[in-house]
Every structure is written in structure tokens, then in C-alpha cells.
C-alpha positions in Angstrom: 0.0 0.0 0.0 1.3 3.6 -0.9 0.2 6.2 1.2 2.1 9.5 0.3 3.1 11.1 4.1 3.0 14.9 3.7 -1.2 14.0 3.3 -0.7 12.3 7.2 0.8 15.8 8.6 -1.9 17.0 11.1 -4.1 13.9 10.8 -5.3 12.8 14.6 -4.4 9.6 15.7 -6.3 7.1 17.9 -4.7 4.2 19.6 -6.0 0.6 19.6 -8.0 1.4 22.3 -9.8 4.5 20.6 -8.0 7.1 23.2 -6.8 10.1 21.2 -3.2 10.1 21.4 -2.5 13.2 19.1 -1.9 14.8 15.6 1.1 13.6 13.5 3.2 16.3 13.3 6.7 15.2 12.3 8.2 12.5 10.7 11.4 10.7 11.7 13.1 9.0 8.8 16.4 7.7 7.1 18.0 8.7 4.0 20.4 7.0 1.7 22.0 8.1 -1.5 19.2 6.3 -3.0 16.5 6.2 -0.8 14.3 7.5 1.9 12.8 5.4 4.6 10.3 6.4 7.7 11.4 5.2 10.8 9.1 7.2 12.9 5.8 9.3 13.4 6.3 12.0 16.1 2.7 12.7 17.7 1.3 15.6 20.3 1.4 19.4 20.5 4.9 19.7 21.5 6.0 18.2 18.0 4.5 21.2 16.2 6.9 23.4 17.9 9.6 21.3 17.1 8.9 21.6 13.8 7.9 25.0 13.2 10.9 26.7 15.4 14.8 26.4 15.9 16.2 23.9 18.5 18.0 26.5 20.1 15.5 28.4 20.7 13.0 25.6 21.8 15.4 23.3 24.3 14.7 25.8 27.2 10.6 25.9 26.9 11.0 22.1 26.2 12.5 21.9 29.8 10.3 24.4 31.2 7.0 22.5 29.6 8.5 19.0 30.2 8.7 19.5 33.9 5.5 20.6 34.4 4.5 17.5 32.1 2.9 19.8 29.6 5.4 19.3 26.7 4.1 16.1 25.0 5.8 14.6 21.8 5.5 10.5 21.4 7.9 8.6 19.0 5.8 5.9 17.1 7.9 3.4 15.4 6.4 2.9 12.2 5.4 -0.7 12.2 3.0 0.4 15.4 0.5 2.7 13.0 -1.7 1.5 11.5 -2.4 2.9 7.9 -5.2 0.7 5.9 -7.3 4.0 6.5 -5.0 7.1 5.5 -7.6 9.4 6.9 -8.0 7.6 10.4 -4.3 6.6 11.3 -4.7 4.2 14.5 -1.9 2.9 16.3 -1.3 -0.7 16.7 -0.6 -0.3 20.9 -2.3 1.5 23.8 -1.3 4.7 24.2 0.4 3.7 27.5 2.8 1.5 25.9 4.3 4.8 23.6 7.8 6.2 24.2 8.3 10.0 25.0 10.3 11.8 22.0 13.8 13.2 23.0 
């Protein structure tokens, strides 16, 4: 199945258990001189302002948000989403099983 990823930016995400999880807001991937592979969705709030500003300038308010357990960005391996429906990506876990982004 091809699903082309810039469509999946912004899409919310439900985990197996229906809980909303979070938008897709980043994607973690691998590139080669010949090609590009996904390794990972980053999902939650906090990934939009990873994306959308410059580290440097985000590392202290990620501190400041992550100690106050506001600043929220999961790491989904890409063999846990689910794709078969492109417009409702679901994650293959619960949302208690997902790893905290770095």
C-alpha cells in the first residue's frame, strides 16, 4: 500500500484502544544516497513546535514544559501505525505503551 506522508501531517491519531493520542506532526526518517525510509511518526502538541521553530530556541521551553508534564511529543515506530485508513491513522498499541520523543 502507498500512502504518500505529507497528506498524514496533522491527521489525529487514535490508539488501539480509541484514546486520542494526538496529531502527526513530524516524521522521523532515514536517507540513503538512493533512498528514503520512515522510521518514525512524532505525535502531540509539543512536536508542532519542534517543527515550526529552531532547537536553540526551543530546548529551554522544552524543559520548562516537560517538567511541568505539559510538553508532550511520542515517538511511534512505524510498524505500530496503523495505515489501511489514511484518513483515520490508529496505532497498533495503547497509548500507555508509547515512548516519550527526546
Amino acid at each position: 500500500m502507498d500512502v504518500n506522508v505529507e497528506l498524514l501531517i496533522g491527521k489525529e491519531v487514535h490508539d488501539a484502544d480509541g484514546t486520542k493520542v494526538g496529531r502527526i506532526e513530524e516524521f522521523r526518517v532515514t536517507q540513503t544516497d538512493k533512498s528514503c525510509t520512515l522510521d518514525a511518526y512524532l505525535i502531540g502538541a509539543s512536536a508542532l513546535i519542534q517543527r515550526l521553530s529552531a532547537w536553540t530556541l526551543v530546548r529551554p521551553i522544552s524543559r520548562g514544559l516537560r517538567s511541568r508534564n505539559i510538553y508532550s511529543v511520542y515517538e511511534v515506530p512505524w510498524q505500530d501505525m496503523d495505515l489501511t485508513h489514511p484518513d483515520r491513522p490508529t496505532l497498533r498499541i495503547a497509548k500507555a505503551e508509547l515512548r516519550r520523543a527526546r
